[in-house]
mmCIF file of the C-alpha atoms, coordinates in Angstrom:
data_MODEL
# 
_entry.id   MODEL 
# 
loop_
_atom_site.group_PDB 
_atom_site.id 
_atom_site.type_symbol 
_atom_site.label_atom_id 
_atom_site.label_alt_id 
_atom_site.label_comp_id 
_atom_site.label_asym_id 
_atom_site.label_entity_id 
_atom_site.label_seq_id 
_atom_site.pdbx_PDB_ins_code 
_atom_site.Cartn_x 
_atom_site.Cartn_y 
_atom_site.Cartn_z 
_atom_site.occupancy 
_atom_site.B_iso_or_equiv 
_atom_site.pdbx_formal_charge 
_atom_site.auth_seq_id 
_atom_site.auth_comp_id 
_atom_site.auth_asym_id 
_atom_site.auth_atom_id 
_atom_site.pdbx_PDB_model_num 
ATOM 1   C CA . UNK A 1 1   ? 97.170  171.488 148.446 1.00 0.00 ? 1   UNK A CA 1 
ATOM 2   C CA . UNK A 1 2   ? 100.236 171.813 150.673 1.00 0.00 ? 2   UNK A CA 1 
ATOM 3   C CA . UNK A 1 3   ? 102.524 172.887 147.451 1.00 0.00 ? 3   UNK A CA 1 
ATOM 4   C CA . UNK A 1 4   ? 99.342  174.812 145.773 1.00 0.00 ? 4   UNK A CA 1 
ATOM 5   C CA . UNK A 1 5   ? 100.207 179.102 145.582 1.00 0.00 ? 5   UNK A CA 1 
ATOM 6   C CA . UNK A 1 6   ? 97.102  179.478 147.407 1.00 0.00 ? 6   UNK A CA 1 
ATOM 7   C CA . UNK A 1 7   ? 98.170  177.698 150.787 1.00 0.00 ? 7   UNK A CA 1 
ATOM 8   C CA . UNK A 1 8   ? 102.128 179.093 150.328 1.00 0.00 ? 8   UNK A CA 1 
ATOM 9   C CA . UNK A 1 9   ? 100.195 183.036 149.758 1.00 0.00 ? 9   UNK A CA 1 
ATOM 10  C CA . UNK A 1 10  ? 98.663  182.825 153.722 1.00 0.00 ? 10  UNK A CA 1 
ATOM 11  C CA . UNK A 1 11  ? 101.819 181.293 154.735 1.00 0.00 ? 11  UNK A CA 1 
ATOM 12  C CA . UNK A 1 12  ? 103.915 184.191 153.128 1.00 0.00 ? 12  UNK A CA 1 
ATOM 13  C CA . UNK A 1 13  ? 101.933 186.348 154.774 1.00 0.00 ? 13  UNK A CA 1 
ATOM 14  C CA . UNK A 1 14  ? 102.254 184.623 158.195 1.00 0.00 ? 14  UNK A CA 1 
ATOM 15  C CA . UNK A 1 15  ? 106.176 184.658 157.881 1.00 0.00 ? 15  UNK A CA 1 
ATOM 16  C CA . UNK A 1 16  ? 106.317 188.099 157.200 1.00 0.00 ? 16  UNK A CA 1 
ATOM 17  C CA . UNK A 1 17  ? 103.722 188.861 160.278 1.00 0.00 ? 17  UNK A CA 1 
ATOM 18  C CA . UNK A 1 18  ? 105.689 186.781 162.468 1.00 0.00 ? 18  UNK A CA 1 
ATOM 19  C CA . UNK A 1 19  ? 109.233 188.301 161.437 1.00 0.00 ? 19  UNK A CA 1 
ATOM 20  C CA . UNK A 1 20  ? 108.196 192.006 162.110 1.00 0.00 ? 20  UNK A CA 1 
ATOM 21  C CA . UNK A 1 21  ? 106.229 190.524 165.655 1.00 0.00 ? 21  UNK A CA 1 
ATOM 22  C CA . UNK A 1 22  ? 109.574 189.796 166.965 1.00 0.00 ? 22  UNK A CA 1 
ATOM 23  C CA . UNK A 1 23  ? 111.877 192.557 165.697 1.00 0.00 ? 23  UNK A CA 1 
ATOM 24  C CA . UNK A 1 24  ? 109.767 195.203 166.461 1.00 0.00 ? 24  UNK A CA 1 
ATOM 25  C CA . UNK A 1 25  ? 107.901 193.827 169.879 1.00 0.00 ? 25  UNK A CA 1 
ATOM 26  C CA . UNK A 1 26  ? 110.047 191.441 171.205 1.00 0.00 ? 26  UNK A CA 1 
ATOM 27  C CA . UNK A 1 27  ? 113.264 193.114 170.980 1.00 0.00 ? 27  UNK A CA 1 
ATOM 28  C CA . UNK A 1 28  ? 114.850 193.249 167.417 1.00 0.00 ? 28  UNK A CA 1 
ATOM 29  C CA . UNK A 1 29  ? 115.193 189.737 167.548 1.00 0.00 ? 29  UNK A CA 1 
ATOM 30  C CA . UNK A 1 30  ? 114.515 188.123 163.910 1.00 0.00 ? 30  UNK A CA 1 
ATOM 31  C CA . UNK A 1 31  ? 112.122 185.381 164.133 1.00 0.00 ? 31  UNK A CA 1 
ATOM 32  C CA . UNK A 1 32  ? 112.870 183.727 160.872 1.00 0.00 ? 32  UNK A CA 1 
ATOM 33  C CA . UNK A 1 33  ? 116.176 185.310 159.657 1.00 0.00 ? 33  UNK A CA 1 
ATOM 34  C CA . UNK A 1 34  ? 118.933 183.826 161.944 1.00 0.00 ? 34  UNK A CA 1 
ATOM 35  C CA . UNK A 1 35  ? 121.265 185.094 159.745 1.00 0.00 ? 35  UNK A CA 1 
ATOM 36  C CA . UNK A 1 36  ? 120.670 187.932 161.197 1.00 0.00 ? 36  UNK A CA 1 
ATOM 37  C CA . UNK A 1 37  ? 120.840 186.517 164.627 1.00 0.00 ? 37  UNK A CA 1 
ATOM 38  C CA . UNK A 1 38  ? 124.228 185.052 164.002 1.00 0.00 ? 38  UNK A CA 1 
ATOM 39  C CA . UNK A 1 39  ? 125.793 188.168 162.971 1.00 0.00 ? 39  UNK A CA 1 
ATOM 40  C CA . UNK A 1 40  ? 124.215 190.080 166.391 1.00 0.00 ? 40  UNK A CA 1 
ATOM 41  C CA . UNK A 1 41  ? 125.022 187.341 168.606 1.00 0.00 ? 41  UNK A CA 1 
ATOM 42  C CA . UNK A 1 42  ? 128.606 187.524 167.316 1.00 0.00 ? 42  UNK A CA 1 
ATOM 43  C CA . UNK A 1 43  ? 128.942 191.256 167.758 1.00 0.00 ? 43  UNK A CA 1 
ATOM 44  C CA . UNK A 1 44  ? 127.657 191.003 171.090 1.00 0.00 ? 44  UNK A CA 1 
ATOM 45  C CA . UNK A 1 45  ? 129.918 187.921 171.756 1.00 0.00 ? 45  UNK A CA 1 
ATOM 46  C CA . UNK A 1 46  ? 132.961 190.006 170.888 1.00 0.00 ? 46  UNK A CA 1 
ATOM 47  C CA . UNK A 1 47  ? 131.705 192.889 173.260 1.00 0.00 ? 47  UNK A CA 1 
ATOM 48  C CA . UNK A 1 48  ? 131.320 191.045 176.188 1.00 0.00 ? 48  UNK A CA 1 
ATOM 49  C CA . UNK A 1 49  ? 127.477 191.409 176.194 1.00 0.00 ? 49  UNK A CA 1 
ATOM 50  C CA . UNK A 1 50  ? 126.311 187.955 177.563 1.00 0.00 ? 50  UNK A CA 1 
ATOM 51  C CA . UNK A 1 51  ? 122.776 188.281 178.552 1.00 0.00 ? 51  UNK A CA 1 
ATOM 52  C CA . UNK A 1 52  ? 122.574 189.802 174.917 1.00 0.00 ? 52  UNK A CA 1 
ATOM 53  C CA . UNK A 1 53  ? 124.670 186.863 173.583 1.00 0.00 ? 53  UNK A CA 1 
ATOM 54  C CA . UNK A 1 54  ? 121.605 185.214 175.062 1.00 0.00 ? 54  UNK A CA 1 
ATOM 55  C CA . UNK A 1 55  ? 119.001 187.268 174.007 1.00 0.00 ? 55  UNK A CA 1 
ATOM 56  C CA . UNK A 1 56  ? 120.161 185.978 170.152 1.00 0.00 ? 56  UNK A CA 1 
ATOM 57  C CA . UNK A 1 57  ? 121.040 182.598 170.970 1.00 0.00 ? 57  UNK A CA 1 
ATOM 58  C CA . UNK A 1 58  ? 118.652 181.078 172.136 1.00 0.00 ? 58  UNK A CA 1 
ATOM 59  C CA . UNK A 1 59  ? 115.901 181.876 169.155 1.00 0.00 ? 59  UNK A CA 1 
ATOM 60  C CA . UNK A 1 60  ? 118.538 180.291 166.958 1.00 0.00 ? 60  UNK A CA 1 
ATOM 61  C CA . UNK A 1 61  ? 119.187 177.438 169.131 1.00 0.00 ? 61  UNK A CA 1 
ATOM 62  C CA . UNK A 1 62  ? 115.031 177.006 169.415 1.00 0.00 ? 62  UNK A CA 1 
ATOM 63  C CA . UNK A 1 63  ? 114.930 178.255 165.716 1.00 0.00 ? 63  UNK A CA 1 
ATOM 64  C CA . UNK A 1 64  ? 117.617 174.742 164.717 1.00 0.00 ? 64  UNK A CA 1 
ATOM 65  C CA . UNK A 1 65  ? 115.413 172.447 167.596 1.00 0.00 ? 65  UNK A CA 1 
ATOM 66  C CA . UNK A 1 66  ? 112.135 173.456 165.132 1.00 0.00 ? 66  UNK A CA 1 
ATOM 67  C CA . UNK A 1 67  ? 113.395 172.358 161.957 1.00 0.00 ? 67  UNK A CA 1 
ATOM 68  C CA . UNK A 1 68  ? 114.199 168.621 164.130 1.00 0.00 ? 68  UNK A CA 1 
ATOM 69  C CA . UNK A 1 69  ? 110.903 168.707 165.384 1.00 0.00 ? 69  UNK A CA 1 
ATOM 70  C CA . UNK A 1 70  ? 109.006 169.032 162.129 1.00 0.00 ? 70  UNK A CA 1 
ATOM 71  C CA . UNK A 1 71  ? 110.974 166.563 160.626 1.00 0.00 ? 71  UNK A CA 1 
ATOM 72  C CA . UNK A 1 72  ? 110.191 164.314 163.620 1.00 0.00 ? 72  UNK A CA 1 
ATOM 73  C CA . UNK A 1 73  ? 106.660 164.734 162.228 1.00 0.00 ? 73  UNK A CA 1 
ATOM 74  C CA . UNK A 1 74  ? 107.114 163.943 158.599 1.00 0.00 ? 74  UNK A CA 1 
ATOM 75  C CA . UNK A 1 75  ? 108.543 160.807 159.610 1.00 0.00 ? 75  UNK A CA 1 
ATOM 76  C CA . UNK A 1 76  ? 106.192 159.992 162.229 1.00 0.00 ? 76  UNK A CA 1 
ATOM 77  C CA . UNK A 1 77  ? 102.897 161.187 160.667 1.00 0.00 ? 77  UNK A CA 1 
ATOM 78  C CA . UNK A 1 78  ? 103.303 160.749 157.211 1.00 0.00 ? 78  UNK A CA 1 
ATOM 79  C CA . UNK A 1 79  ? 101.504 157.637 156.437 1.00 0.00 ? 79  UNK A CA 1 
ATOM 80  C CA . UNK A 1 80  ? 98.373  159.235 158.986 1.00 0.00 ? 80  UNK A CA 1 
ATOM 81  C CA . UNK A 1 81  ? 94.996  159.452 156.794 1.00 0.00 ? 81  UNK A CA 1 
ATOM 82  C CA . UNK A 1 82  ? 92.705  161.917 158.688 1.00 0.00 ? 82  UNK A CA 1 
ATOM 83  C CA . UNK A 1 83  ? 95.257  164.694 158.495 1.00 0.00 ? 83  UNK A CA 1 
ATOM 84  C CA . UNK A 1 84  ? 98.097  165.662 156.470 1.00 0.00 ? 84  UNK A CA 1 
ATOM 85  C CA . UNK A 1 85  ? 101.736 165.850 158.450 1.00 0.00 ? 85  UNK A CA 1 
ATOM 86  C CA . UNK A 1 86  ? 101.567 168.954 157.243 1.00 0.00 ? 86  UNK A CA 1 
ATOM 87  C CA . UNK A 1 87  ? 98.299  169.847 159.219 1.00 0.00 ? 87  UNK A CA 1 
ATOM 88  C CA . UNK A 1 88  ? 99.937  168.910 162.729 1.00 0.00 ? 88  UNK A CA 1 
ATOM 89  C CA . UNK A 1 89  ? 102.860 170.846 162.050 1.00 0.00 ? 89  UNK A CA 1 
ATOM 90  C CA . UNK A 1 90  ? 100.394 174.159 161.185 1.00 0.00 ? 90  UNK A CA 1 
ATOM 91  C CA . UNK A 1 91  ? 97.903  173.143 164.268 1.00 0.00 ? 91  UNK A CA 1 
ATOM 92  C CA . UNK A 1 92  ? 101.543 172.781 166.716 1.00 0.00 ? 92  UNK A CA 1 
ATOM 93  C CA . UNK A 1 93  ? 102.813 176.704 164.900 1.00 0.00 ? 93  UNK A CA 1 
ATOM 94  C CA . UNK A 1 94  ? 98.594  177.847 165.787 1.00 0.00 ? 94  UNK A CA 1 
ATOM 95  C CA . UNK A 1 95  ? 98.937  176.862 169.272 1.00 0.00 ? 95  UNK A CA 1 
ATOM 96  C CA . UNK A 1 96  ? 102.543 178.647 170.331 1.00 0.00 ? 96  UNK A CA 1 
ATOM 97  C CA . UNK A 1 97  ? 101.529 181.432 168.563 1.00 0.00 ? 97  UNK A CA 1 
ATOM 98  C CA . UNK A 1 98  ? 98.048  181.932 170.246 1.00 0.00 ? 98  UNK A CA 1 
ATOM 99  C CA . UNK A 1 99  ? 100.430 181.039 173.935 1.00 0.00 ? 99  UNK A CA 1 
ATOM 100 C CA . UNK A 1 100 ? 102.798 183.758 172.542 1.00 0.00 ? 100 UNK A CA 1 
ATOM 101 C CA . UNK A 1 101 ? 100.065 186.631 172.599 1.00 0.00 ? 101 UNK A CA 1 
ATOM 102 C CA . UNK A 1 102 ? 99.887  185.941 176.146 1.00 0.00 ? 102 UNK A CA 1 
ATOM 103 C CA . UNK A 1 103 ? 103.275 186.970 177.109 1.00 0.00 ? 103 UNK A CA 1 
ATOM 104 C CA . UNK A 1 104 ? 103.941 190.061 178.783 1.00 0.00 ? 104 UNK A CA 1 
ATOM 105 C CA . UNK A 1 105 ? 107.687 191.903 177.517 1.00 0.00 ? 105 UNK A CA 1 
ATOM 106 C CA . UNK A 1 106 ? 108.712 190.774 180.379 1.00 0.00 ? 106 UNK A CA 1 
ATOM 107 C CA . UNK A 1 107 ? 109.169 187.664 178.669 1.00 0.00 ? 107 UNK A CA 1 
ATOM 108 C CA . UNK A 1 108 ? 110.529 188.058 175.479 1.00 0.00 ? 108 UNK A CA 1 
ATOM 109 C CA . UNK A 1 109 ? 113.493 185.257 175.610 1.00 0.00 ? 109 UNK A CA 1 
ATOM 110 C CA . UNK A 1 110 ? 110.438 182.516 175.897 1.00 0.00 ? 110 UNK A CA 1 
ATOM 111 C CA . UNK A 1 111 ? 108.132 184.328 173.289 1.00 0.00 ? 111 UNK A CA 1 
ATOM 112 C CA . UNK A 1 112 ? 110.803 184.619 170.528 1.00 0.00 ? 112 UNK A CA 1 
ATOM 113 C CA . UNK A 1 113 ? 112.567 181.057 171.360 1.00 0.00 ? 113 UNK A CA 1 
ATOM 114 C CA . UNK A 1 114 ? 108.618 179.902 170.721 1.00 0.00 ? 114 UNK A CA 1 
ATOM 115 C CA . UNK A 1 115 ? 107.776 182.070 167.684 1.00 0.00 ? 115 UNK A CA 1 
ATOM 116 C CA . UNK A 1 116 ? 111.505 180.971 165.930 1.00 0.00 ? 116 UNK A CA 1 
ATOM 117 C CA . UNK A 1 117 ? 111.002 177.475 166.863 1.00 0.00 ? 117 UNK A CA 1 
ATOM 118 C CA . UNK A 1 118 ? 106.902 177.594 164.988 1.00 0.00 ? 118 UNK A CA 1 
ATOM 119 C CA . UNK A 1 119 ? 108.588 179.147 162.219 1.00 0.00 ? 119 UNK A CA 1 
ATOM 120 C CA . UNK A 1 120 ? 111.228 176.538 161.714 1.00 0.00 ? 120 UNK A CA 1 
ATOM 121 C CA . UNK A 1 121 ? 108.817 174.075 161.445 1.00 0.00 ? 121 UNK A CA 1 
ATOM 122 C CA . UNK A 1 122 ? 106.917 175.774 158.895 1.00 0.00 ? 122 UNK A CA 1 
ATOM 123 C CA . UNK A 1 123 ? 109.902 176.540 156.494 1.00 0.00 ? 123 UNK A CA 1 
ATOM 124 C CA . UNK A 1 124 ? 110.674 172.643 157.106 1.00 0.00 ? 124 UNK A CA 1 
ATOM 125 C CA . UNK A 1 125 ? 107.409 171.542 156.258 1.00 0.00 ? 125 UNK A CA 1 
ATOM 126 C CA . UNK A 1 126 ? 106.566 173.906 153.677 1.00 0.00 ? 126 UNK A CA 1 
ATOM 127 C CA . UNK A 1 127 ? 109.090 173.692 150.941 1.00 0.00 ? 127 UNK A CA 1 
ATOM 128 C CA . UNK A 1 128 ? 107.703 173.766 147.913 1.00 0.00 ? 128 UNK A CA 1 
ATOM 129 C CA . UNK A 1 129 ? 105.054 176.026 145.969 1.00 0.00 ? 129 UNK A CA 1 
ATOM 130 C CA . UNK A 1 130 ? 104.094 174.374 142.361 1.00 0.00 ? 130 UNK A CA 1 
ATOM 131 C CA . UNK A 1 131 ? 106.680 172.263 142.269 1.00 0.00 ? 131 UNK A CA 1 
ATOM 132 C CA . UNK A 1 132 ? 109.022 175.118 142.968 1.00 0.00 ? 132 UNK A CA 1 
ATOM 133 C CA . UNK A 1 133 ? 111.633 175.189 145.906 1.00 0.00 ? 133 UNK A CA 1 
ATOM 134 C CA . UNK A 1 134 ? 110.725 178.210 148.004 1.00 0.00 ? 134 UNK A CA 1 
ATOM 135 C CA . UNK A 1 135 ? 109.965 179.540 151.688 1.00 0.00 ? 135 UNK A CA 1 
ATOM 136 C CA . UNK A 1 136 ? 107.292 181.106 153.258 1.00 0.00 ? 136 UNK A CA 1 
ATOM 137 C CA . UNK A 1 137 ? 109.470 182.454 156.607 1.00 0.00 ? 137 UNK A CA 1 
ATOM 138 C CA . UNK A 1 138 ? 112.185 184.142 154.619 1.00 0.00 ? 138 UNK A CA 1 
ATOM 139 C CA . UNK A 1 139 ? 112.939 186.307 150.915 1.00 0.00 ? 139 UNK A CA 1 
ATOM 140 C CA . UNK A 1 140 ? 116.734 185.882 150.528 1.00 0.00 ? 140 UNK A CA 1 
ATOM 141 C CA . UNK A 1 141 ? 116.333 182.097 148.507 1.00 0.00 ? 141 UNK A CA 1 
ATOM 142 C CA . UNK A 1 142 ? 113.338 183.445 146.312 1.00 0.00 ? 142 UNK A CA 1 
ATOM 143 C CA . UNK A 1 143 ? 114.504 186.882 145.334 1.00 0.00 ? 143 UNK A CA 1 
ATOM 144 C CA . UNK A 1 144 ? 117.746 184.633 144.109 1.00 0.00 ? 144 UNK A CA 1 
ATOM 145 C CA . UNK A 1 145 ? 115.220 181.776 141.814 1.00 0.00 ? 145 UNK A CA 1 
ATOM 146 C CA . UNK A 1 146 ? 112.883 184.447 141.080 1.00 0.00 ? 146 UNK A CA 1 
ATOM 147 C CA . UNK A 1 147 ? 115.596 186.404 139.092 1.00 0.00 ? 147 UNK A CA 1 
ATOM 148 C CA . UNK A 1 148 ? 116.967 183.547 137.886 1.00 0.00 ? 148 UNK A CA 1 
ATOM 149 C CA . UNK A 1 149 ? 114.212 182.404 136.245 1.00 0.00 ? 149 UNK A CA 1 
ATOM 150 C CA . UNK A 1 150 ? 113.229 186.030 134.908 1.00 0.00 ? 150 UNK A CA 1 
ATOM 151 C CA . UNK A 1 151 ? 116.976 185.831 133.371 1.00 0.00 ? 151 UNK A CA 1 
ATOM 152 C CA . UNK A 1 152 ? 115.685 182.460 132.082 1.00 0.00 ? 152 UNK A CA 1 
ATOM 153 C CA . UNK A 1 153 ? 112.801 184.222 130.381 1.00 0.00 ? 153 UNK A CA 1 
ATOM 154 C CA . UNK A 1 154 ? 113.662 187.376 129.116 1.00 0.00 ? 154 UNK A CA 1 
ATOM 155 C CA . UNK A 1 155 ? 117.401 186.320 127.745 1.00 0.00 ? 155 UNK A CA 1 
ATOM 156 C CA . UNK A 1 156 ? 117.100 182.635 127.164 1.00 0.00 ? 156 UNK A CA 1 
ATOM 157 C CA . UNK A 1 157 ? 113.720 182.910 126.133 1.00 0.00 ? 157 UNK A CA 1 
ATOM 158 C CA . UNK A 1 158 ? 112.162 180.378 128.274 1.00 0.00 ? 158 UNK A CA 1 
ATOM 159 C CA . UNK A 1 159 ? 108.220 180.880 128.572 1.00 0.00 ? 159 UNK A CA 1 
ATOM 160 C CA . UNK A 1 160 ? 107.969 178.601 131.639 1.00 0.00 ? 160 UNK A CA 1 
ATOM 161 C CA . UNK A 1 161 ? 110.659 180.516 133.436 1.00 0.00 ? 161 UNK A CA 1 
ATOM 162 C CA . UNK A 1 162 ? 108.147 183.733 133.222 1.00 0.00 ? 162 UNK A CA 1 
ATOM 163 C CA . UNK A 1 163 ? 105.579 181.516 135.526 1.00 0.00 ? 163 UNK A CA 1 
ATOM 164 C CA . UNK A 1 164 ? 108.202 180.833 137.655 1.00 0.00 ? 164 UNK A CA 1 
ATOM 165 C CA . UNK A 1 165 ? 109.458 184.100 138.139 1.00 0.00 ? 165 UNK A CA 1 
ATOM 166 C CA . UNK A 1 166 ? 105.491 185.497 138.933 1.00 0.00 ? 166 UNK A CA 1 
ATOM 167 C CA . UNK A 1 167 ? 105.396 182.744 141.616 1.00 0.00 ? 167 UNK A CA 1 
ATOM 168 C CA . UNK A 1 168 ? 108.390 183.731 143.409 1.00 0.00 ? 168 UNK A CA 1 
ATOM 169 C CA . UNK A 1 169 ? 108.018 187.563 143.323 1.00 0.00 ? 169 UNK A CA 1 
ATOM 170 C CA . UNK A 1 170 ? 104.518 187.777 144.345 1.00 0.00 ? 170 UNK A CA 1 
ATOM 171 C CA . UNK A 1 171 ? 105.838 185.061 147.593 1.00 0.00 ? 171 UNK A CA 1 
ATOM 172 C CA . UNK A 1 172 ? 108.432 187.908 148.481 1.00 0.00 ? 172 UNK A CA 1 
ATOM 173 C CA . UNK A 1 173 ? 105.416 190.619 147.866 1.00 0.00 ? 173 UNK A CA 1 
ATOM 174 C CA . UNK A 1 174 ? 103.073 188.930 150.511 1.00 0.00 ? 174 UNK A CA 1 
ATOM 175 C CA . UNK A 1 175 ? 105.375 188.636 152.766 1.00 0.00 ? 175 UNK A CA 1 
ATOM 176 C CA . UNK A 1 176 ? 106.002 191.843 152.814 1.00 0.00 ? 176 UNK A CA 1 
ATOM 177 C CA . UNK A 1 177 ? 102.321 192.773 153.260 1.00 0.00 ? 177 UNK A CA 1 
ATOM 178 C CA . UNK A 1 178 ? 102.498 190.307 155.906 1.00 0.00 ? 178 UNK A CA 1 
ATOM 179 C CA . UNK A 1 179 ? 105.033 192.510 157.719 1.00 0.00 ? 179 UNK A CA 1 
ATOM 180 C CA . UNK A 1 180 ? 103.130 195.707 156.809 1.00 0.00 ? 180 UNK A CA 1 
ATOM 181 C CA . UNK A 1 181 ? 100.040 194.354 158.430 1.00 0.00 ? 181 UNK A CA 1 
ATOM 182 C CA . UNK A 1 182 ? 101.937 193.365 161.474 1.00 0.00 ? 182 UNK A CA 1 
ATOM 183 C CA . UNK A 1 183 ? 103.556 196.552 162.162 1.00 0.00 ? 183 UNK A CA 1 
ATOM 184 C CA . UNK A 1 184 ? 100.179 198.072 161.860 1.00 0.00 ? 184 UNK A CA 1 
ATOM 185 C CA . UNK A 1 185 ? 98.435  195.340 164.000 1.00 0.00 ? 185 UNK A CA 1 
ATOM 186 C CA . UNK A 1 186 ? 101.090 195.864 166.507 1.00 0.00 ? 186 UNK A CA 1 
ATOM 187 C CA . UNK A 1 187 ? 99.982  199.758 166.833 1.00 0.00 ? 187 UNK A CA 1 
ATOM 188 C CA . UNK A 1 188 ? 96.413  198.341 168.625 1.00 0.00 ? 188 UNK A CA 1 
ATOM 189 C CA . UNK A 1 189 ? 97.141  194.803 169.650 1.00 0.00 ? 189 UNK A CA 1 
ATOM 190 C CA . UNK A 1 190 ? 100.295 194.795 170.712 1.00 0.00 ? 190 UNK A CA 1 
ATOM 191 C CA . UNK A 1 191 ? 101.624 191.522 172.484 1.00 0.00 ? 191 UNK A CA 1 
ATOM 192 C CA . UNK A 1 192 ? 98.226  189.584 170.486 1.00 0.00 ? 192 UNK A CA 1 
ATOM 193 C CA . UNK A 1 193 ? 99.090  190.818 166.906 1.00 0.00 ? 193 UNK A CA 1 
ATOM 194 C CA . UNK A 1 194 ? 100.167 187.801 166.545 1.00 0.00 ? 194 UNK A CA 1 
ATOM 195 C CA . UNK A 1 195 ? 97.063  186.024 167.018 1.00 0.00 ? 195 UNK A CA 1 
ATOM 196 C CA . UNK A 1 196 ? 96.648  187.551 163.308 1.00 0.00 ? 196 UNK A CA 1 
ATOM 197 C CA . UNK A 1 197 ? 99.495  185.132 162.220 1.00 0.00 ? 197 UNK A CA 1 
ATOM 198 C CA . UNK A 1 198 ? 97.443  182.223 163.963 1.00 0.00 ? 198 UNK A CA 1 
ATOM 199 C CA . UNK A 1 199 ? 93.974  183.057 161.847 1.00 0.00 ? 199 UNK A CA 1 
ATOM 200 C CA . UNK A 1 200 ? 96.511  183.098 158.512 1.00 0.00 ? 200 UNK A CA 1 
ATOM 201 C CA . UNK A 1 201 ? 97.584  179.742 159.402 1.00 0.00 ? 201 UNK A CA 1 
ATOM 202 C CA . UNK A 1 202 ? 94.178  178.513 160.306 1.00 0.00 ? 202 UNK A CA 1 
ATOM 203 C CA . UNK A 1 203 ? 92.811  179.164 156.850 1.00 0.00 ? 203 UNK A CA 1 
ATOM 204 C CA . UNK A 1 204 ? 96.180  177.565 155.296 1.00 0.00 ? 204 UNK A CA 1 
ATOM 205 C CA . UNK A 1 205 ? 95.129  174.239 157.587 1.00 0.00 ? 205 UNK A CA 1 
ATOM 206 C CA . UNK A 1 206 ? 91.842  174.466 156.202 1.00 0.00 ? 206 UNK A CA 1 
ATOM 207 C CA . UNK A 1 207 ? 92.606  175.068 152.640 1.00 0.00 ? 207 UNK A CA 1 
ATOM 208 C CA . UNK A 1 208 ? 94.930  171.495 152.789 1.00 0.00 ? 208 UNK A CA 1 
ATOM 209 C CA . UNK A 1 209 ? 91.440  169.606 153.079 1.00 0.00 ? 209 UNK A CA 1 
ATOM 210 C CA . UNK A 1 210 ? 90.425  170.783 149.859 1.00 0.00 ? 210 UNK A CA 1 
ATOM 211 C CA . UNK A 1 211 ? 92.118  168.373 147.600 1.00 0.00 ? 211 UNK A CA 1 
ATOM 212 C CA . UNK A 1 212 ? 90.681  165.568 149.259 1.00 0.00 ? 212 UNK A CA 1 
ATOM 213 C CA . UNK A 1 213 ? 87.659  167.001 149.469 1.00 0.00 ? 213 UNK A CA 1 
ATOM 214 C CA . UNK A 1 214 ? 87.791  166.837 145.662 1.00 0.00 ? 214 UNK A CA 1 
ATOM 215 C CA . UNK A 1 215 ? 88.693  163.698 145.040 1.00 0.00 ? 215 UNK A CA 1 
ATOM 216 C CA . UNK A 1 216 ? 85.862  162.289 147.275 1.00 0.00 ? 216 UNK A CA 1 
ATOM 217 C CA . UNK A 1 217 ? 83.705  164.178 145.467 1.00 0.00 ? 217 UNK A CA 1 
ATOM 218 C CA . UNK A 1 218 ? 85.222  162.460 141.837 1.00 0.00 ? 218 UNK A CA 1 
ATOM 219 C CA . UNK A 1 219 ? 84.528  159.195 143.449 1.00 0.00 ? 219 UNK A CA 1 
ATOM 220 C CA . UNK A 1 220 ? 80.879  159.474 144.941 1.00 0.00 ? 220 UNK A CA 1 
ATOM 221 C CA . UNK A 1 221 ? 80.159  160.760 140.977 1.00 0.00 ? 221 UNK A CA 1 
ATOM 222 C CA . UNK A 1 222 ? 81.705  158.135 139.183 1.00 0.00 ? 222 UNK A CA 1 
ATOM 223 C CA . UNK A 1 223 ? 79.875  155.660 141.894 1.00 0.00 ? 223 UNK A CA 1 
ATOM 224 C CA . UNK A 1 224 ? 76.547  157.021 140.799 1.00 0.00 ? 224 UNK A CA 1 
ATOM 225 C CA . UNK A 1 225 ? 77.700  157.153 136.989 1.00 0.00 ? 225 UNK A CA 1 
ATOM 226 C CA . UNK A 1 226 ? 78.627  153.534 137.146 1.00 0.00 ? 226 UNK A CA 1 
ATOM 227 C CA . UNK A 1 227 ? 74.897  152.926 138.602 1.00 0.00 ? 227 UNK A CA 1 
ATOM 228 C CA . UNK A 1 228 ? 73.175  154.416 136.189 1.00 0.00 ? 228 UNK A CA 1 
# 
């Protein structure tokens, strides 16, 4: 259920959520673009501007120090039966979000080094939808395979290119709802909109039980068919 569209359609939305939290709240930093980040940091580098040389930095630096961490995880926790790797790494992105609501503007150095670093670990983690390579924190890599594979279809004539294509357009589409619904949520929350990218990511957590939930199910039945 980690790699099913249902789980990587919250997540979408979360990334998009998260991404508009942070440029539009916390100071037009990008939460899950650092290319973005790089390009400011190095303006502001060549200007002179060091605190904002800092202001950039450090979400990338927190941002790179994610992507460890989760992987830190996968190789830790991957054997683990009661939960998924893939669980911790949602419950750890849940909990720094929730902290992040918290944080006054005052603050916005910690808040977006926190809110980059969750998202790293979720565009580790989260890597594939239906077999597909794609991420749920960023649009640049899926608008590429998604008309790639609608090339594939409507010139090549490949049918399962047209699947392809719907999954990776509709990922790009929800996370761009996810940033509509943050700048919105940001008009009455504020600093907690982002609690609204924690309840996402709750239901993607719970939605990762459901496969195993299923095959227990398979088993108790043919238990009671083999009885009878």
């Amino acid at each position: 259920m980690s790699e099913a569209f249902c789980t990587a359609m919250f997540l979408s939305v979360s990334g998009g959520l998260q991404d508009v939290y942070t440029y539009l709240y916390r100071g037009k930093v990008f939460a899950n673009a650092q290319t973005g980040n790089i390009v400011l940091c190095s303006v502001k580098l060549v200007e002179g501007d060091w605190s904002a040389v800092l202001h950039y930095l450090v979400p990338l630096c927190f941002f790179a120090l994610g992507v460890f961490t989760a992987e830190l995880l996968r190789q830790k926790f991957q054997q683990m039966q009661r939960l998924h790797w893939r669980q911790l790494v949602v419950l750890c992105e849940i909990v720094m979000l929730f902290v992040v609501g918290f944080f006054p503007q005052e603050w916005n150095l910690v808040a977006n080094a926190l809110v980059s670093f969750a998202c790293a670990m979720q565009v580790q983690a989260f890597r594939k939808v239906n077999g597909y390579a794609f991420a749920s924190t960023m649009c640049i890599g899926n608008l590429r395979s998604g008309m790639d594979s609608l090339c594939s279809w409507l010139v090549a004539g490949n049918r399962a290119a047209r699947s392809k294509a719907f999954h990776y357009f509709a990922i790009i589409l929800l996370f761009a709802l996810g940033a509509g619904l943050g700048s919105v949520a940001l008009g009455f929350c504020g600093a907690k909109a982002i609690w609204f990218s924690c309840l996402l990511l709750a239901v993607s957590f719970c939605l990762m039980f459901l496969k195993e939930d299923i095959e227990e199910l398979e088993e108790d039945i043919e238990k009671l068919e083999t009885k009878h």
